[in-house]
Each structure stands twice: as structure tokens, then as C-alpha cells.
C-alpha positions, 0 to 999 in steps of 0.5 A: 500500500503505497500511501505514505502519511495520506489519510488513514483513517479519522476517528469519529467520537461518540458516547453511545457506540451501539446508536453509532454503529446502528446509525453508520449500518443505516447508511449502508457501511459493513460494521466489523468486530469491536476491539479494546484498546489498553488506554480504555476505548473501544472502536469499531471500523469501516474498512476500505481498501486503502483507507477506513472510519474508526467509530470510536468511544470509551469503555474503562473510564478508569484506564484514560490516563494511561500514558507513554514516555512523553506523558501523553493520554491517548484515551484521555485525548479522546475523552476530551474530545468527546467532551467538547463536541462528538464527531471526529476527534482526530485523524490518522495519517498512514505509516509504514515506519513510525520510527523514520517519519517520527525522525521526518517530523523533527527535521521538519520542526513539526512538534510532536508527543512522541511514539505510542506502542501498543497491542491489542486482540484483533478479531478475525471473520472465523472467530480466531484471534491474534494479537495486532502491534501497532506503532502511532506517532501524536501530533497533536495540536495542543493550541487547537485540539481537534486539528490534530494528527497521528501516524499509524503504522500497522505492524499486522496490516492484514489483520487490519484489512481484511477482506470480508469487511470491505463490502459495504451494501453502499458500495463505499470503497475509501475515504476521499476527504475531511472537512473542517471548519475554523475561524481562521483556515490561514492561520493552519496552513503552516501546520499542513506545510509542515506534515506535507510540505508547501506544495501540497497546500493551497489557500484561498479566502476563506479555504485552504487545501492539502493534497495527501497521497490518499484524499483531500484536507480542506479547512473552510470558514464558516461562511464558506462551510455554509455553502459548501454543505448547503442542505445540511445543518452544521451542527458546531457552535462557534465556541466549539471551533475548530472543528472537523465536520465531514468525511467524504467516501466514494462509491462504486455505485451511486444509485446502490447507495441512494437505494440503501439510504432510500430503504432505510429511511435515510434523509439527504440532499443531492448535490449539484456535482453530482453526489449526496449529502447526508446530515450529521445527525444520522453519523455520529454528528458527522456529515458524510458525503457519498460521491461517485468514484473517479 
């Protein structure tokens, strides 16, 4: 998988795992076995070939604080997230070597909360299990929280991508964006160049984009974020900013996906260029937009 730091996968928070997920099977999205992290949360994925959604919440409050050498809290991040705003929390950059991208990070003079190890139980089709190592580097942001980041390299990858978790009755096969909203889109534009380098972002007034080598970032101001997502509530105060709002996933069949959400009672708006726009209500309070893939 040629992919390197593109988007992995984004983590949607939330408080009730089992309405998510019910939510995200309305939709049409193939739900797999749930999995327990050490740090306290729990998650359930949306596999894709190249990429997927983490539906993610807590299940031992007592074990959020658990950290690493660099006294950072995964689950207590998440926590916290959740406690502001569900939604997406953070998103996953895609590694093949933690270690030589945490080292591109610091000659790049991006900071850093250093590299979480971990292990936990993977659950496979049959029933079996195995035990998946996975390496993350945190690049969280601490003056703007939910404009944060982390590299995840699976040691086990195909533990991860597993072939019978990729059919979705949407016809959904990867992760083409991620929006957010925030009062000032420039003033995040040196964080991306960062990450990706100058040439992989552009700004606007009001818009700023970065290219990945899997899917689209974009940062919108509100104003540009209300005619971006015409048909659908945004459902972020302004204190609640900045924000990640949306997810946008391509489909093999346009028409099978709108036939799901037709049978399962599911509300949206078609969009002028030629996709669908479902409310975040109906995602964990996150827009998903389902587009023809190119």
C-alpha cells in the first residue's frame, strides 16, 4: 500500500457506540468486530481498501490516563474530545515506519508527543484471534485540539484489512476527504506545510487545501462551510471551533447507495456535482458525503 502519511483513517467520537454503529449500518457501511484498546476505548471500523472510519468511544473510564514516555493520554485525548463536541476527534495519517517519519517530523520542526506502542486482540471473520502491534506517532495540536494528527503504522496490516469487511451494501470503497471548519483556515496552513510540505497546500479566502497521497484536507470558514454543505445543518457552535465536520467516501455505485439510504429511511440532499449529502445527525454528528468514484 503505497500511501505514505495520506489519510488513514479519522476517528469519529461518540458516547453511545451501539446508536453509532446502528446509525453508520443505516447508511449502508459493513460494521466489523469491536476491539479494546489498553488506554480504555473501544472502536469499531469501516474498512476500505486503502483507507477506513474508526467509530470510536470509551469503555474503562478508569484506564484514560494511561500514558507513554512523553506523558501523553491517548484515551484521555479522546475523552476530551468527546467532551467538547462528538464527531471526529482526530485523524490518522498512514505509516509504514513510525520510527523514520517520527525522525521526518523533527527535521521538519513539526512538534510532536512522541511514539505510542501498543497491542491489542484483533478479531478475525472465523472467530480466531491474534494479537495486532501497532506503532502511532501524536501530533497533536495542543493550541487547537481537534486539528490534530497521528501516524499509524500497522505492524499486522492484514489483520487490519481484511477482506470480508470491505463490502459495504453502499458500495463505499475509501475515504476521499475531511472537512473542517475554523475561524481562521490561514492561520493552519503552516501546520499542513509542515506534515506535507508547501506544495501540497493551497489557500484561498476563506479555504485552504492539502493534497495527501490518499484524499483531500480542506479547512473552510464558516461562511464558506455554509455553502459548501448547503442542505445540511452544521451542527458546531462557534465556541466549539475548530472543528472537523465531514468525511467524504466514494462509491462504486451511486444509485446502490441512494437505494440503501432510500430503504432505510435515510434523509439527504443531492448535490449539484453530482453526489449526496447526508446530515450529521444520522453519523455520529458527522456529515458524510457519498460521491461517485473517479
Amino acid at each position: 500500500m503505497k500511501n505514505h502519511l495520506g489519510i488513514d483513517h479519522p476517528l469519529v467520537a461518540v458516547r453511545d457506540m451501539d446508536k453509532a454503529c446502528q446509525d453508520f449500518a443505516r447508511l449502508g457501511f459493513f460494521i466489523n468486530p469491536r476491539h479494546h484498546h489498553p488506554w480504555g476505548t473501544d472502536n469499531h471500523l469501516l474498512m476500505f481498501p486503502e483507507n477506513f472510519i474508526e467509530v470510536i468511544s470509551v469503555y474503562d473510564p478508569t484506564k484514560l490516563d494511561l500514558t507513554n514516555e512523553k506523558g501523553f493520554a491517548f484515551g484521555r485525548f479522546i475523552s476530551n474530545s468527546m467532551a467538547r463536541r462528538e464527531g471526529i476527534s482526530l485523524v490518522a495519517l498512514h505509516s509504514e515506519d513510525a520510527r523514520a517519519d517520527h525522525q521526518l517530523m523533527a527535521e521538519r520542526g513539526v512538534d510532536n508527543q512522541g511514539i505510542v506502542d501498543f497491542r491489542r486482540v484483533a478479531h478475525r471473520p472465523d472467530g480466531s484471534e491474534e494479537e495486532a502491534v501497532v506503532s502511532l506517532v501524536m501530533l497533536i495540536n495542543e493550541q487547537v485540539p481537534a486539528i490534530s494528527h497521528f501516524f499509524c503504522h500497522q505492524h499486522k496490516p492484514h489483520l487490519v484489512w481484511v477482506k470480508e469487511w470491505m463490502t459495504h451494501a453502499n458500495g463505499a470503497n475509501g475515504i476521499t476527504g475531511v472537512s473542517y471548519i475554523a475561524p481562521a483556515p490561514e492561520a493552519l496552513a503552516e501546520r499542513f506545510i509542515g506534515i506535507y510540505g508547501a506544495n501540497a497546500v493551497t489557500l484561498e479566502e476563506g479555504y485552504l487545501t492539502v493534497h495527501t497521497d490518499r484524499g483531500i484536507f480542506e479547512v473552510l470558514s464558516r461562511a464558506k462551510a455554509q455553502e459548501r454543505f448547503a442542505g445540511v445543518d452544521l451542527a458546531v457552535t462557534d465556541a466549539q471551533l475548530p472543528s472537523g465536520v465531514a468525511i467524504r467516501v466514494s462509491t462504486t455505485s451511486l444509485d446502490q447507495a441512494k437505494a440503501v439510504l432510500v430503504k432505510n429511511g435515510v434523509a439527504f440532499v443531492a448535490t449539484d456535482d453530482g453526489g449526496v449529502r447526508i446530515p450529521g445527525h444520522y453519523a455520529g454528528n458527522t456529515i458524510i458525503e457519498i460521491y461517485p468514484e473517479i
